[in-house]
C-alpha positions in Angstrom: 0.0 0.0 0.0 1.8 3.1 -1.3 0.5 5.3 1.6 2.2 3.7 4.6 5.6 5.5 3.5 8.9 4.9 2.0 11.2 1.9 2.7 13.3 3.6 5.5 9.8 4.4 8.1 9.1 0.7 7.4 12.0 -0.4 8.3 12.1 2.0 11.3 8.4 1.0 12.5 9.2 -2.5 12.1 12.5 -2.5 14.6 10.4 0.0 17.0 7.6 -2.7 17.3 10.5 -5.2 17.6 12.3 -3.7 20.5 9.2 -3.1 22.5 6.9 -5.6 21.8 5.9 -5.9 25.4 6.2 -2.8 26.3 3.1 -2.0 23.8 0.9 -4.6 24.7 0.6 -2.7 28.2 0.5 0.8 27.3 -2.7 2.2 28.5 -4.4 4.9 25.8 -5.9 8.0 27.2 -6.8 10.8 24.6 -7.9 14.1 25.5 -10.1 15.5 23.1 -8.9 18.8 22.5 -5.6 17.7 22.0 -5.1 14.2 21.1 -2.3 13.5 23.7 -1.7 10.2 25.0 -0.6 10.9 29.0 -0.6 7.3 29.6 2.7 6.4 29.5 3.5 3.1 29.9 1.3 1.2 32.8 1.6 5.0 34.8 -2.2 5.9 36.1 -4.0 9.0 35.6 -4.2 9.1 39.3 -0.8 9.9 40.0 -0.6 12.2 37.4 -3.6 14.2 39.1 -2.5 14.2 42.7 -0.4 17.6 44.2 3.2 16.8 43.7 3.0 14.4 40.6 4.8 16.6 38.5 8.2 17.2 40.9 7.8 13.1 41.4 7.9 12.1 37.8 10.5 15.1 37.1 12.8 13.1 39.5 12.0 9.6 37.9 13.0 11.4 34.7 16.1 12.5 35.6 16.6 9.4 36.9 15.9 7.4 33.8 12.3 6.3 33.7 10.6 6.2 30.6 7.3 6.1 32.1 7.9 9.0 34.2 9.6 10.7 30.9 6.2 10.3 28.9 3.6 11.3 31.9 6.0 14.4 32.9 6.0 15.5 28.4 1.9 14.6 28.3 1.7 17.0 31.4 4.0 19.7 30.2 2.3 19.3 26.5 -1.4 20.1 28.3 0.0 23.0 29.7 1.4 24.7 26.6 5.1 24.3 27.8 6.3 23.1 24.5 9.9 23.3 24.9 9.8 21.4 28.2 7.8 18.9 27.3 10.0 17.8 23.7 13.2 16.7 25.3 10.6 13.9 27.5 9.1 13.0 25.1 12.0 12.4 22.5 13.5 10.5 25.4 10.9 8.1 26.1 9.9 7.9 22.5 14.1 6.6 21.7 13.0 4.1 24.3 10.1 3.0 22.3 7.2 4.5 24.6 4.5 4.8 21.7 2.5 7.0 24.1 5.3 9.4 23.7 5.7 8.5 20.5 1.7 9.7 19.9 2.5 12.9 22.2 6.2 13.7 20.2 3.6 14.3 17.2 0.8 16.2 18.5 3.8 18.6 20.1 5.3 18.8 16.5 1.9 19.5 14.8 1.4 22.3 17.3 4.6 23.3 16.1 3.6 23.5 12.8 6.0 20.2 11.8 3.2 17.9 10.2 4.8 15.7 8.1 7.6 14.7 10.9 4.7 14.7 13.1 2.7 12.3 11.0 5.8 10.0 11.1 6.0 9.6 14.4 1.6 9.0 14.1 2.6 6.5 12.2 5.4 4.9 14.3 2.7 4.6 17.6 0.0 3.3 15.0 2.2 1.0 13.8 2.7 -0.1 17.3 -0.8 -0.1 18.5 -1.8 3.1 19.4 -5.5 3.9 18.6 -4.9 7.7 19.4 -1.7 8.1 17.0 -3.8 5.8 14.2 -6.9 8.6 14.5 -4.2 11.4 14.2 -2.5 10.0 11.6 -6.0 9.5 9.5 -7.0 13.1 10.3 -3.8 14.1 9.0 -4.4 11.8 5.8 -7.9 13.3 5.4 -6.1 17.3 5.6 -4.1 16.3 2.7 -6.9 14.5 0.9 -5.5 11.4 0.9 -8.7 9.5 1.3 -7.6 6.3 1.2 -4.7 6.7 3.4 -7.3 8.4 6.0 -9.4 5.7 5.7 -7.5 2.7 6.3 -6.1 4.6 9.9 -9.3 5.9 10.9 -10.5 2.0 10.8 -7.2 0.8 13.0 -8.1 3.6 15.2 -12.1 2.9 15.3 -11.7 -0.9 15.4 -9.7 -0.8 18.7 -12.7 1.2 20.4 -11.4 4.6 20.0 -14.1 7.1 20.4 -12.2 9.8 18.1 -11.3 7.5 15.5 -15.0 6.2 15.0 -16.3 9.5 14.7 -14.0 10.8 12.5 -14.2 7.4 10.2 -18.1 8.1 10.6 -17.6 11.4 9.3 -15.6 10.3 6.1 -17.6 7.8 5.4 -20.8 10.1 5.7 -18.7 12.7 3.5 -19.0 9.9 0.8 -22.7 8.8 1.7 -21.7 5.0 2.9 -24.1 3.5 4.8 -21.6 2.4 7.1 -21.5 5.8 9.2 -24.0 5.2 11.0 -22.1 2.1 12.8 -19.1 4.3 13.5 -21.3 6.7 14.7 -23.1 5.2 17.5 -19.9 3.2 18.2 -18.8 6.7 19.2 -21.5 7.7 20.7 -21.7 4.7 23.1 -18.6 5.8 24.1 -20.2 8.6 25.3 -18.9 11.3 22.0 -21.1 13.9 22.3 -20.9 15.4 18.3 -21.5 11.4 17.5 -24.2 11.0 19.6 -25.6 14.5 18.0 -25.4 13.5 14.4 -26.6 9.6 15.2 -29.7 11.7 16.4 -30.0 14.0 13.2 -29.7 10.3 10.9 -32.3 8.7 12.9 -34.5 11.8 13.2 -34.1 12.2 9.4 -35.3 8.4 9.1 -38.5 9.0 10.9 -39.3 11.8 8.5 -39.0 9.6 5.5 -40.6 7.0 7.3 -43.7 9.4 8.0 -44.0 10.6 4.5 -43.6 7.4 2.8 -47.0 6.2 5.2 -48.6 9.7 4.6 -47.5 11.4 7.9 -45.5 14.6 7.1 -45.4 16.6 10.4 -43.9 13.9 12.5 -40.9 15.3 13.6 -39.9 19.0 14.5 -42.7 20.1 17.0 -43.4 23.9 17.8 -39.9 24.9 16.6 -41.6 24.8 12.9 -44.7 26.6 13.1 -45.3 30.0 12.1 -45.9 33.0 14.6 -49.5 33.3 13.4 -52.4 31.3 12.3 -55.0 32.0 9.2 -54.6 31.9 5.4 -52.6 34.6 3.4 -55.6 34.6 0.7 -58.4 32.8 2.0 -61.0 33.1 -1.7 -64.4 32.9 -1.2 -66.6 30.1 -2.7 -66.3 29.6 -6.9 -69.8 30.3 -7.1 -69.0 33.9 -6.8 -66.5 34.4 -8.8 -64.2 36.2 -6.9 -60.8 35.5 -5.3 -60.6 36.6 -1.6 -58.9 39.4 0.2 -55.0 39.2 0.0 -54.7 40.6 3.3 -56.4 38.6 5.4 -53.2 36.5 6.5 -51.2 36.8 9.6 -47.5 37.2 9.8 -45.6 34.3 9.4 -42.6 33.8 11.3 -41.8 29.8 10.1 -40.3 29.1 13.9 -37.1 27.1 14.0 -37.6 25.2 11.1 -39.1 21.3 10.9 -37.8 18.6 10.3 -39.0 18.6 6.8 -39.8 22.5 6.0 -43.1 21.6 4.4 -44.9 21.4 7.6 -44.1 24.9 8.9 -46.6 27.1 9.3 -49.7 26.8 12.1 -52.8 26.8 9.4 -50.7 26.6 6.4 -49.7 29.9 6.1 -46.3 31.0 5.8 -43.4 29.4 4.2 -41.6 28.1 7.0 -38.3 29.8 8.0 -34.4 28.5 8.2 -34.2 25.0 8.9 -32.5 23.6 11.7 -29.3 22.7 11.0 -28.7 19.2 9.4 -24.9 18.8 10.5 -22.0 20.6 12.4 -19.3 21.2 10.1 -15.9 19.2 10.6 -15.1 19.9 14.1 -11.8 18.5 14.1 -9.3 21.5 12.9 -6.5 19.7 13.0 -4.8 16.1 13.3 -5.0 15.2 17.0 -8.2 17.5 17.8 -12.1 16.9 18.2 -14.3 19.9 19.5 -16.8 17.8 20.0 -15.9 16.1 22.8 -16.1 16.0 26.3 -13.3 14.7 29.1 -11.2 11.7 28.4 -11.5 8.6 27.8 -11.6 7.5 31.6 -14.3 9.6 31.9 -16.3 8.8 28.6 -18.9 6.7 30.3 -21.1 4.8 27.8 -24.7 4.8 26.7 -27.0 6.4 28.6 -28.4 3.9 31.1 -32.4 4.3 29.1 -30.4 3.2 26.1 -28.9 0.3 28.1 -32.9 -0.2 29.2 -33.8 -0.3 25.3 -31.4 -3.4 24.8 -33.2 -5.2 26.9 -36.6 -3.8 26.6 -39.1 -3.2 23.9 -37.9 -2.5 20.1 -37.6 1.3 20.5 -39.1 3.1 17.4 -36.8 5.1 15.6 -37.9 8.7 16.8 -37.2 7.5 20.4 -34.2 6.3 20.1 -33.0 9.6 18.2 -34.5 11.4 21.2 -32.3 8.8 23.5 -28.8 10.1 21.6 -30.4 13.5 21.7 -30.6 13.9 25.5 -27.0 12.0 25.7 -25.6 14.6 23.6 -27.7 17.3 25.4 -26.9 16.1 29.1 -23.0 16.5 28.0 -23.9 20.1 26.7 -24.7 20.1 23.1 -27.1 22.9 22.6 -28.0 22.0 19.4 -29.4 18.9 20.6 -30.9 20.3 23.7 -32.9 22.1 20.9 -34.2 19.0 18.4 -34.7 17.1 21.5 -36.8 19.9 22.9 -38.3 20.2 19.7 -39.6 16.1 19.8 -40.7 16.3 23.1 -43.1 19.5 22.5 -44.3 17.7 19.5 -45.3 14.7 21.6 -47.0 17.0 24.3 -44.6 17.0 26.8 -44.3 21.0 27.0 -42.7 21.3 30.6 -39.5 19.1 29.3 -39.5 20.1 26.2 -39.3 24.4 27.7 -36.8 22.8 30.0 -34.3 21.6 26.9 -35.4 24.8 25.0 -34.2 26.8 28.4 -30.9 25.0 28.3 -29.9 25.4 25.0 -31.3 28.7 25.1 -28.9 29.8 28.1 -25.9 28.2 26.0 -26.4 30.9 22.8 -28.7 29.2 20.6 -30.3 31.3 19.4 -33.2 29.1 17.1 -34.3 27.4 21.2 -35.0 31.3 22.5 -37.3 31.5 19.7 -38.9 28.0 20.0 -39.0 28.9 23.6 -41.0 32.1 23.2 -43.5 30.7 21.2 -43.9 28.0 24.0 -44.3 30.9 26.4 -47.0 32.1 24.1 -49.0 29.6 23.3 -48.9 29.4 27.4 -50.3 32.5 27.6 -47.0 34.4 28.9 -46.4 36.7 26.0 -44.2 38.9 28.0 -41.9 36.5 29.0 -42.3 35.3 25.4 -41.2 38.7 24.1 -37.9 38.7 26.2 -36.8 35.4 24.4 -38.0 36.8 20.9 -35.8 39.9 21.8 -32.5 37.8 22.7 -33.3 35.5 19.5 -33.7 38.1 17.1 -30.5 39.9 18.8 -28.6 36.9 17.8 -29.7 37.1 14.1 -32.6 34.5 14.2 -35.1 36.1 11.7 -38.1 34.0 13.1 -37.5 35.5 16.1 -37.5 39.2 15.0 -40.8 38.2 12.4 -42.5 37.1 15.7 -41.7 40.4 18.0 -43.5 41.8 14.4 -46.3 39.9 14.6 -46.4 40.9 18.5 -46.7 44.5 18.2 -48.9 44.6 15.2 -51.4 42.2 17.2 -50.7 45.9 19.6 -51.3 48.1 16.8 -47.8 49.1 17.7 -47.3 49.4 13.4 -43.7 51.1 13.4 -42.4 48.9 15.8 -43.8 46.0 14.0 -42.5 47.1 10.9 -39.0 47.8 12.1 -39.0 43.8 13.7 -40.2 42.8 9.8 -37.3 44.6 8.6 -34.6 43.2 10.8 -35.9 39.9 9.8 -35.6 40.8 6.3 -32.0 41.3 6.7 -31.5 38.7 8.8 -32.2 36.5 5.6 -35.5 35.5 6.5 -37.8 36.6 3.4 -41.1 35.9 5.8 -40.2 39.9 6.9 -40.9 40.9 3.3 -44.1 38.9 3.6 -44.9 40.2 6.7 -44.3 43.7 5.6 -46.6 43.3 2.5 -49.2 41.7 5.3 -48.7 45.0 7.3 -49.0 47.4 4.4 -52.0 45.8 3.0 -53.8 45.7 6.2 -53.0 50.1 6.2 -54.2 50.3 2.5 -50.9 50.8 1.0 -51.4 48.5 -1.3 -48.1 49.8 -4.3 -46.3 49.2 -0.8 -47.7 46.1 -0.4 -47.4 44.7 -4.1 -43.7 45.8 -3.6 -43.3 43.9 -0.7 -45.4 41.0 -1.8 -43.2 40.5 -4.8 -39.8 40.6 -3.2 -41.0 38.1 -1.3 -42.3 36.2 -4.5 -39.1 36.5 -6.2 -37.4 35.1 -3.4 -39.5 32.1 -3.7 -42.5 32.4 -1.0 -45.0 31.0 -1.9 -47.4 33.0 -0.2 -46.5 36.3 -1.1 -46.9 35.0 -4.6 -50.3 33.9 -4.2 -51.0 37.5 -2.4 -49.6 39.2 -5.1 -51.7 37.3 -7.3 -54.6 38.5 -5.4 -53.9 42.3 -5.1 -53.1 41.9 -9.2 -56.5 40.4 -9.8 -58.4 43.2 -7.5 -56.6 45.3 -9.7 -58.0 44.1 -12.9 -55.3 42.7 -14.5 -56.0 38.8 -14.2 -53.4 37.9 -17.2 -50.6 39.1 -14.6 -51.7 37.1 -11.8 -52.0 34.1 -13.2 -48.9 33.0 -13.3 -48.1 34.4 -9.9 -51.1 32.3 -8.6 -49.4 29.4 -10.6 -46.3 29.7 -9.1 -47.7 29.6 -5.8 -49.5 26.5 -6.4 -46.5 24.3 -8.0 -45.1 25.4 -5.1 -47.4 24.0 -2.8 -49.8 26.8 -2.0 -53.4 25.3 -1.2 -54.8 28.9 -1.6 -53.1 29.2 -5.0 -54.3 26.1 -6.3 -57.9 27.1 -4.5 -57.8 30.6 -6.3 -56.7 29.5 -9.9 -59.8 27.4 -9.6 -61.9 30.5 -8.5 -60.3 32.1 -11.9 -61.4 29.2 -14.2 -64.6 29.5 -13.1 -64.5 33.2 -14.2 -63.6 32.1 -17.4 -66.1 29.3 -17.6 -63.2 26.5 -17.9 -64.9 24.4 -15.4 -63.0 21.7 -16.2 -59.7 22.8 -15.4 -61.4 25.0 -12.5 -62.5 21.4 -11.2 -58.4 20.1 -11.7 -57.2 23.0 -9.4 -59.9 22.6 -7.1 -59.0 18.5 -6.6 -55.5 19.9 -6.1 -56.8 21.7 -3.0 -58.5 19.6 -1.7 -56.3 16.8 -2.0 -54.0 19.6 0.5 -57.3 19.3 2.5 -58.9 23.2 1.6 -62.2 23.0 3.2 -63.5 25.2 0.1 -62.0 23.3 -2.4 -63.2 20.3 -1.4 -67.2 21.3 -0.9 -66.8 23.2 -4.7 -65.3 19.5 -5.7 -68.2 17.8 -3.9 -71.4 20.6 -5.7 -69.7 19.6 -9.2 -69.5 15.7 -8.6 -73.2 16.2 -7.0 -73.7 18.2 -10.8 -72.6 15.2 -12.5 -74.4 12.6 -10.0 -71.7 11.0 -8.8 -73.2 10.7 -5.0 -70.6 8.2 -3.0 -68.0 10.2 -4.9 -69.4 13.7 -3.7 -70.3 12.2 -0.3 -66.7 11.5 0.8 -65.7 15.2 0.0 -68.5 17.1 0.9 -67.8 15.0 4.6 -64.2 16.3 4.5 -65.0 19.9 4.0 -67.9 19.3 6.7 -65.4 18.0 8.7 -63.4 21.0 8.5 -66.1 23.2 9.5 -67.5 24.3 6.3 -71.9 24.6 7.0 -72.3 24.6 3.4 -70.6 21.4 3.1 -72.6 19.9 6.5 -76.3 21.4 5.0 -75.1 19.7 1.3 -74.3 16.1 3.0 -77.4 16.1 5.1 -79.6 17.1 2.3 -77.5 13.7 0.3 -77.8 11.7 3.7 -81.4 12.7 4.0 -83.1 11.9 0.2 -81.9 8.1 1.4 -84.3 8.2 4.1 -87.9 7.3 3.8 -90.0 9.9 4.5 -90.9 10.4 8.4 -94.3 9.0 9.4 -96.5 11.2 12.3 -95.3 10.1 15.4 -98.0 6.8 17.3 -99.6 7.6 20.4 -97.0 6.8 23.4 -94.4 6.3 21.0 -91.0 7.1 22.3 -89.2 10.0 20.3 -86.7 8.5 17.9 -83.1 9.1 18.0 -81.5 11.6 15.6 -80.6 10.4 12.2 -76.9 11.2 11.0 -78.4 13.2 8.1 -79.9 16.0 11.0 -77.0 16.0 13.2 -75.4 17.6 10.1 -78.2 19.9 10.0 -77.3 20.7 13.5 -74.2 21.0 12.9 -74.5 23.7 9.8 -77.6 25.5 11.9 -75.5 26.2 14.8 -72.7 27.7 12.1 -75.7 30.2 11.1 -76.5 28.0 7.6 -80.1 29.5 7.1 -81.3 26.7 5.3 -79.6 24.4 7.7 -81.7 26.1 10.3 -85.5 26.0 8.7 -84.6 22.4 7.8 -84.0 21.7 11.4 -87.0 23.6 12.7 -89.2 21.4 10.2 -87.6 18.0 11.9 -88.1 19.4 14.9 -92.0 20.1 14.3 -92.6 16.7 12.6 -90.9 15.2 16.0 -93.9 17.5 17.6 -91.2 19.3 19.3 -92.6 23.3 18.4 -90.6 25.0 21.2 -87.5 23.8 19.2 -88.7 24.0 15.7 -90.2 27.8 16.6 -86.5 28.4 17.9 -85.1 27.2 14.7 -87.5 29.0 12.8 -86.8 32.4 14.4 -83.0 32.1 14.2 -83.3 31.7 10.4 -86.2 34.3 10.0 -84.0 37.0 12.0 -80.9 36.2 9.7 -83.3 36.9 6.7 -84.5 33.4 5.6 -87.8 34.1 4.1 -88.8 30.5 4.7 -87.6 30.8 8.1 -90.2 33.8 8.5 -93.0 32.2 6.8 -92.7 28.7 8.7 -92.5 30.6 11.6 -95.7 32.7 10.9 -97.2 29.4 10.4 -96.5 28.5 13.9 -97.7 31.6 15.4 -100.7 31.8 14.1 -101.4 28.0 14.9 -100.8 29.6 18.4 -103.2 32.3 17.9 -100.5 35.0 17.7 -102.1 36.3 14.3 -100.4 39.5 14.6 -97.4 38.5 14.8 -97.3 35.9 12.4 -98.5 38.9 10.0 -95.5 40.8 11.1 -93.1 37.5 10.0 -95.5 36.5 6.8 -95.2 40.5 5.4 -91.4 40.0 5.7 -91.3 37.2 4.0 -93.7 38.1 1.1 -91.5 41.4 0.7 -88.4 39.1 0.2 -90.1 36.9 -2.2 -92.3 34.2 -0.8 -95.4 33.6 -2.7 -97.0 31.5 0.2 -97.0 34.6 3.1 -98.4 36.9 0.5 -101.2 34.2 -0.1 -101.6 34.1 3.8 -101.2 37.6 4.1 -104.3 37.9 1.1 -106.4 35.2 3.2 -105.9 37.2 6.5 -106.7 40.3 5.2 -109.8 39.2 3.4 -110.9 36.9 6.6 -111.1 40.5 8.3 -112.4 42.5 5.8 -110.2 44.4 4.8 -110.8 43.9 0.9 -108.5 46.1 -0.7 -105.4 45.0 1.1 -106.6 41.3 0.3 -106.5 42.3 -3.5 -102.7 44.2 -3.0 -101.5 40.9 -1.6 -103.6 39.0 -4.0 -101.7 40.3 -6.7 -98.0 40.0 -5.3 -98.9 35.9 -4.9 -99.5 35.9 -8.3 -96.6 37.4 -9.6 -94.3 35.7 -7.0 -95.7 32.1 -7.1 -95.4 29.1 -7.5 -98.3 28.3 -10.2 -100.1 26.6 -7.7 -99.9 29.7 -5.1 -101.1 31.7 -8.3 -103.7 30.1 -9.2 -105.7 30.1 -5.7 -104.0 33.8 -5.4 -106.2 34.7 -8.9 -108.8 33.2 -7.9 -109.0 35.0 -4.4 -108.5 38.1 -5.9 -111.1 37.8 -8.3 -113.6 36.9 -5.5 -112.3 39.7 -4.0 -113.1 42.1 -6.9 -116.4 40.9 -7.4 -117.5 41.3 -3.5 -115.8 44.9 -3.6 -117.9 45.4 -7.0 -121.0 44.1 -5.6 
């Protein structure tokens, strides 16, 4: 193998391994992980090197001639910085073939800026079984990009349980995508590696997200830390049947929190575009042969898995987003603040909000800035804005953009506009393009609407697809529909459900109910409430029933009335008309078809309402049904008005069932006018009779218009006589 040196270091390594063949097979490793240097010596304990005095005792041991004492007084005076002190021990013990010293001799000339001699001393310990020289010597292959070379030490080093060398063999083998990381990984992390434990977390929590999408579950993993600051659509159109796209500032501000797992699940009500994700990775945190930030303590006090992961081995099959919440809190307990901030993150997601503020709180108090934001939101949601505010403040102070859109959204929700507006900005150039959304949000809401569009479509440009579906909307209130559409379009390819729910909206405009129809699947495939009724009324149109059933029961279902009236009146034409109730017959339960009913007249569905007022009179219930009744007839439902004048005067209320019947008739209903004509004429009053007469007849039905003529005429010829 070309890479293990010229002839000469052979030959050298070979007669080092020689002389002190049994001087190796007791050395015992410890490697500090800032530094990489081996203080073992040979068979000396860390105890003695620790207690007051060790340093004078092993000085005289050294002069005298020990080689362990040589190598544990270099590995002392090489911790402390004292370079030149610490060289002639170690060249000392190293000539008599201490390959701790030999390991120590090279990170001292590496600090010295002496790699290559340093790596051949690496290589000389390797050689003779040093795990901490093999990981140096591989980090010092890997610097050069000598891949191969870096490789095949890495693996001495990781194979002989060497927490440093498993990581860094984990991380080269990740930097290639081999799917044998994730071994060296949590063989590091079991040794209690902090970084390894991290990033096993990050692979395992990034399994669970593909796991959850490929089974239809896209919002398993990052909890609060993903949602947006507020809640409600950016363009919420109004139903198809109209013709007309909604309001494009009706949204609230999105902030995107901390970013999910997956960024597609961001936003609270499917709002915003959700804001910087989390971080997938730490960078290489090893600068240098011999050192590895992302450690803690030495080996001796490594410890191993966490005793819960210890638990698992024995226990149930963990699923995979426990276990990455297991290396998570390992990581976290030893520190790692990014961790303290996904574990925080899984733990809100599952419910658990005290632990999950108590991770945010720690890695919040370490500088991370992403948990002072997740943490604020907590604090919100808990009804503690103020205290919320405070970690917004020391987020967005750090540069976290969701942060600084949130203190936005704060004091706009305070009418506090400048303030708001400066917070939007910040975020903005904090890189988060949610503050140009936000702004556009704000300026809309004030009726500066070329402010607005400006802000809407830097936004747009920069690829949020809400602002593009906003600025669709202000483009089409402005007339020009040719320009929005392809803003609208934009927004939907990019996953907008308010896009795709408007373009239909447009189609419909144009008469293109066919591709109106495609858009409006598209939504409500996203599950848009809307979307889905309008695709329910045109499979209805075409009489596909079970078809239009299961979509009108999804848009009920997310709280549409239309939708809830529309499937009862389906549920109801399969029932056989209701029978008058047998003496001492017990009042039947409520069908599924008028629960809906219910469900839409409580909503304030007019026709939901009379419809439940008439199943509440053919159940003999009037006290109900009158109820009903009134509700509808006071939110003008002429049948509302006329069934309840029906009641009244059944009641002998004459009067006011007048009062409710002339309301109706003036809003259209041929019926009350007729009742109006037969009151009037029952009392005498002839002429009046004849007015209402006459309104019947034009408003109908023929029936109603018929008897109305007919009355009238008897009316004429009695006023005639």
């Amino acid at each position: 193998m070309e890479f293990m040196g010229d002839r000469a270091t052979l030959l050298e390594t070979g007669r080092f391994v020689r002389r002190h063949a049994g001087n190796v097979a007791d050395a015992t490793i410890s490697a500090d992980a800032a530094d990489n240097v081996d203080s073992s010596g040979s068979g000396a304990s860390a105890d003695s090197v620790e207690t007051a005095g060790a340093e004078a005792r092993h000085r005289r041991a050294a002069d005298g001639g020990d080689t362990a004492s040589m190598s544990v007084l270099g590995a002392l005076l090489l911790r402390r910085g004292d370079l030149d002190g610490a060289e002639p021990y170690l060249r000392a013990a190293t000539a008599e073939g201490d390959r701790a010293a030999a390991n120590n001799l090279g990170v001292l000339l590496h600090q010295r800026g002496y790699a290559d001699e340093a790596a051949g001393w690496w290589r000389i310990a390797a050689v003779a079984g040093s795990a901490a020289a093999a990981h140096a010597l591989g980090r010092h292959f890997r610097e050069r990009g000598d891949e191969p070379a870096a490789e095949y030490w890495l693996r001495q080093s990781a194979e002989q349980g060497h927490a440093l060398g498993a990581y860094a063999l984990a991380d080269l083998l990740e930097h290639r995508s081999d799917a044998g990381a994730e071994r060296w990984l949590r063989a590091a992390a079991e040794q209690g590696h902090r970084e390894a434990a991290y990033r096993l977390a990050r692979a395992l929590e990034r399994r669970a997200a593909e796991e959850a999408r490929a089974g239809g579950d896209v919002g398993l993993v990052m909890g609060r830390a993903g949602r947006g600051a507020g809640a409600g659509r950016a363009a919420v159109a109004g139903p198809a049947a109209s013709g007309r796209v909604g309001r494009g500032d009706g949204g609230k501000a999105a902030s995107g929190r901390a970013g999910r797992g997956d960024a597609s699940a961001a936003v609270a009500d499917g709002v915003g575009v959700a804001g910087p994700a989390v971080a997938e990775r730490t960078g290489n945190d090893v600068s240098s042969a011999g050192a590895e930030a992302g450690r803690t303590g030495s080996a001796g006090s490594q410890g191993s898995a966490s005793s819960a992961d210890a638990a698992a081995a024995d226990g149930p099959q963990l699923s995979v987003l426990d276990e990455a919440a297991q290396w998570y809190q390992q990581a976290a307990a030893r520190g790692h603040r990014r961790a303290a901030l996904h574990l925080g993150a899984i733990l809100e997601k599952r419910g658990e909000l005290k632990e999950a503020g108590r991770w945010y709180l720690t890695s919040a108090k370490d500088g991370e800035a992403r948990a002072a934001c997740a943490l604020g939101f907590l604090l919100r949601d808990a009804g503690d804005e103020e205290s919320a505010a405070v970690w917004w403040l020391r987020a967005a102070q750090d540069g976290d953009g969701n942060a600084a859109n949130a203190l936005g959204a704060l004091h706009a929700a305070r009418g506090e506009q400048q303030t708001a507006e400066r917070w939007y900005r910040a975020a903005m150039d904090a890189g988060d393009v949610n503050g140009a959304y936000n702004l556009g949000l704000l300026c809309a809401a004030q009726d500066r609407t070329p402010q607005a569009e400006q802000w809407y479509r830097r936004a747009a440009y920069a690829g949020h697809r809400e602002a593009a579906n906003a600025l669709a909307v202000l483009l089409l209130q402005a007339g020009d529909a040719t320009g929005a559409e392809p803003w609208f379009s934009k927004a939907a390819e990019a996953g907008s459900v308010d896009a795709a729910f408007n373009l239909g909206i447009l189609h419909v405009g144009r008469d293109d109910d066919r591709t109106a129809l495609r858009w409006y699947e598209r939504a409500a495939a996203a599950g848009h409430t809307e979307a889905a009724l309008q695709v329910g009324i045109a499979l209805l149109r075409e009489g596909d029933e079970q078809a239009a059933e299961r979509h009108l029961r999804c848009a009920a279902g997310g709280g549409s009335a239309e939708a809830a009236f529309r499937l009862a009146t389906v549920l109801d034409s399969r029932q056989p008309p209701p029978g008058p109730p047998a003496l001492g017959e017990a009042m039947a339960e409520k069908s599924e078809c008028e629960e809906w009913y219910e469900r839409a007249a409580e909503q304030g569905h007019r026709r939901a309402q009379v419809r439940v007022g008439m199943l509440a009179a053919v159940r003999g219930d009037m006290t109900d049904a009158a109820r009903w009744y009134r509700e509808a007839a006071e939110a003008g439902s002429r049948n509302g008005a006329f069934n309840l004048g029906l009641l009244l005067a059944r009641e002998g209320n004459e009067r006011e069932a007048a009062l409710w019947w002339a309301r109706a008739a003036r809003a259209g209903h041929g019926r009350a006018a007729l009742r109006l004509a037969l009151l009037a004429a029952r009392r005498g009053e002839l002429t009046e009779g004849q007015r209402w007469c006459a309104r019947a007849v034009e408003l109908g039905p023929a029936e109603v218009s018929e008897r109305a003529a007919r009355l009238r005429e008897a009316l004429h010829q009695e006023l005639t006589a």
